[in-house]
C-alpha positions as CSV (number, residue, x, y, z in Angstrom):
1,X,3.6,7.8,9.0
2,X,6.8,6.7,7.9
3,X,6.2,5.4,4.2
4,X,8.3,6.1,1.4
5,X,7.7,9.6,0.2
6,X,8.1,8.8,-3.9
7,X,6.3,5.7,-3.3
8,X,3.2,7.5,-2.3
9,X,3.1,10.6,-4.7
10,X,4.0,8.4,-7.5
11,X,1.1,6.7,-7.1
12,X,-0.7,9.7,-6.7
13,X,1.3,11.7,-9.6
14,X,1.0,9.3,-12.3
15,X,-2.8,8.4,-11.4
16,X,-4.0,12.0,-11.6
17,X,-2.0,13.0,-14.8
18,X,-3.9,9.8,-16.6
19,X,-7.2,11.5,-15.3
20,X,-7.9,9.6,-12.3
21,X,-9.9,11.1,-9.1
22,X,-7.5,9.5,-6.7
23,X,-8.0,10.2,-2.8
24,X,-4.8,10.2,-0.6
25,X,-5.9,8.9,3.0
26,X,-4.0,9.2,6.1
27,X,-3.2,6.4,8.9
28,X,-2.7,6.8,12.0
29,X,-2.7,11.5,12.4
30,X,-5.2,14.1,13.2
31,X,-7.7,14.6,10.8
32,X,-6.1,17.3,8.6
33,X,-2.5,16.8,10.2
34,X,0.7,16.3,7.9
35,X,1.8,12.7,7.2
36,X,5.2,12.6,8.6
37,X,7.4,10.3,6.0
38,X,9.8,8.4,6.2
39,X,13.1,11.1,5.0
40,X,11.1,14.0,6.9
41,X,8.7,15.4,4.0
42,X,5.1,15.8,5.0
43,X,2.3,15.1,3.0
44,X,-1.3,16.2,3.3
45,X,-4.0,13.9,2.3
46,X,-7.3,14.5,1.4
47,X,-9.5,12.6,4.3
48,X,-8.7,10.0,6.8
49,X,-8.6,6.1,6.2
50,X,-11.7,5.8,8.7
51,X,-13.6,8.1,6.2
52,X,-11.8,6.4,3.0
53,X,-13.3,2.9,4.4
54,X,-16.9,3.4,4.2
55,X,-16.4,4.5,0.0
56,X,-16.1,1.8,-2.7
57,X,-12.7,2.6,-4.9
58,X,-11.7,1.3,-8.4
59,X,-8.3,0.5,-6.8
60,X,-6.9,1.0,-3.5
61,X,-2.6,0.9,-3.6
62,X,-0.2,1.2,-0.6
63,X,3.4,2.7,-0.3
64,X,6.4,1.0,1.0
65,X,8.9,2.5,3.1
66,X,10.0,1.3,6.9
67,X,8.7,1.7,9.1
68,X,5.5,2.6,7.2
69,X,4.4,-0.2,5.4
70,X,4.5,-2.0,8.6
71,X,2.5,0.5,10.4
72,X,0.0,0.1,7.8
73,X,-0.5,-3.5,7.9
74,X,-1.2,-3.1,11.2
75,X,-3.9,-0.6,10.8
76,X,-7.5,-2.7,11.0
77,X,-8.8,0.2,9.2
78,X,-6.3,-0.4,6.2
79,X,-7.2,-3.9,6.0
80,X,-10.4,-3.6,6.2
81,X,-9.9,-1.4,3.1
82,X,-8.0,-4.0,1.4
83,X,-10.2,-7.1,2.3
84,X,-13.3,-4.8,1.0
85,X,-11.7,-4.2,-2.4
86,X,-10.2,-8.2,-2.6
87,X,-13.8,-9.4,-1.5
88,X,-15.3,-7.0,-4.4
89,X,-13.2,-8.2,-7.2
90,X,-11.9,-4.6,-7.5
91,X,-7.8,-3.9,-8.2
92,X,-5.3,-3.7,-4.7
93,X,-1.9,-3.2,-4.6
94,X,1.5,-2.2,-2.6
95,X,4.6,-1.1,-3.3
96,X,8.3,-2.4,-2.2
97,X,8.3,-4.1,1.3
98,X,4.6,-3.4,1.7
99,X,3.5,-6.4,-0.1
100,X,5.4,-8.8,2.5
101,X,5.1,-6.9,5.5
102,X,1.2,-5.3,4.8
103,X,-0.4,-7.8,2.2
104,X,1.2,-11.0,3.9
105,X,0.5,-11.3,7.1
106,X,-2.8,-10.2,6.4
107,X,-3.7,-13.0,4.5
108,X,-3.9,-10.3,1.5
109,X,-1.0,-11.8,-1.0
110,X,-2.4,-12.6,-4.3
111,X,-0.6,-15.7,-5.7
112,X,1.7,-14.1,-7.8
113,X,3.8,-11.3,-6.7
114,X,7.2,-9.4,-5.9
115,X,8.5,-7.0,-3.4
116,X,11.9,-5.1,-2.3
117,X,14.6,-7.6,-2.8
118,X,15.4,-7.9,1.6
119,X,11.8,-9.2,2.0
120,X,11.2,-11.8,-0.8
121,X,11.5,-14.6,1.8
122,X,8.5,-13.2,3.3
123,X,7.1,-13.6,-0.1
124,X,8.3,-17.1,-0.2
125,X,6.8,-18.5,2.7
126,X,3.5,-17.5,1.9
127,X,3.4,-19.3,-0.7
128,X,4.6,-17.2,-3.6
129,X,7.3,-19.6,-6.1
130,X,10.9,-18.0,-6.6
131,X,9.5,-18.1,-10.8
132,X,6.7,-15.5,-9.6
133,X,8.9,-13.4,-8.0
134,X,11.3,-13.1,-11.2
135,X,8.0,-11.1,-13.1
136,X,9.7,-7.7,-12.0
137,X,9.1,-5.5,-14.9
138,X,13.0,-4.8,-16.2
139,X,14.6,-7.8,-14.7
């Protein structure tokens, strides 16, 4: 609960209009209970991440948002997701403060990377050069 609501259905959105199967997994409610967000709209995913662990994924991606994106990198099941897909070769990713705050202390933060402007120190002190984080795609 409490990621970014257009951070997680745009992943979702786009994914499925390019003809992707894509599986929306909740942390931390009830099976089948709505995913509080975090400006109050409620989403309903399609299994739980304790399901969504034990199936191999093309790419696994996780929203931003406060306090969500911290709540999710402090999910074991989430990382175990993660760690799976980086130990596989396959494709991981987050969005806005959830690379720093979910990928980072985890251990998860690819050498190259960029985040919500208010966490790129978090970035920078695990390792990830100012040069990297000027790859944003517009900047």
């Amino acid at each position: 609960e409490g990621s970014e609501e257009l951070e997680a259905t745009a992943i979702v959105n786009v994914l499925r209009r390019a003809g992707w199967s894509v599986t929306l997994a909740s942390v931390g409610v009830a099976d089948g209970a709505p995913v509080l967000c975090a400006r109050g709209q409620r989403l309903l995913a399609d299994t739980t991440i304790e399901e969504a662990k034990l199936v191999s994924f093309d790419v696994v991606a996780i929203p931003g948002g406060m306090p969500g994106a911290e709540r999710l990198g402090e999910d074991a099941s989430v990382i175990a997701c993660l760690r799976k897909q980086r130990e596989a070769g396959n494709w991981y990713g987050a969005i806005c403060a959830a690379p720093a705050v979910a990928l980072a202390p985890s251990g998860l933060l690819p050498p190259q990377a960029t985040c919500h402007p208010a966490f790129e120190s978090t970035l920078a002190e695990a390792g990830v050069s100012a040069a990297d984080l000027s790859m944003r795609v517009g900047v």
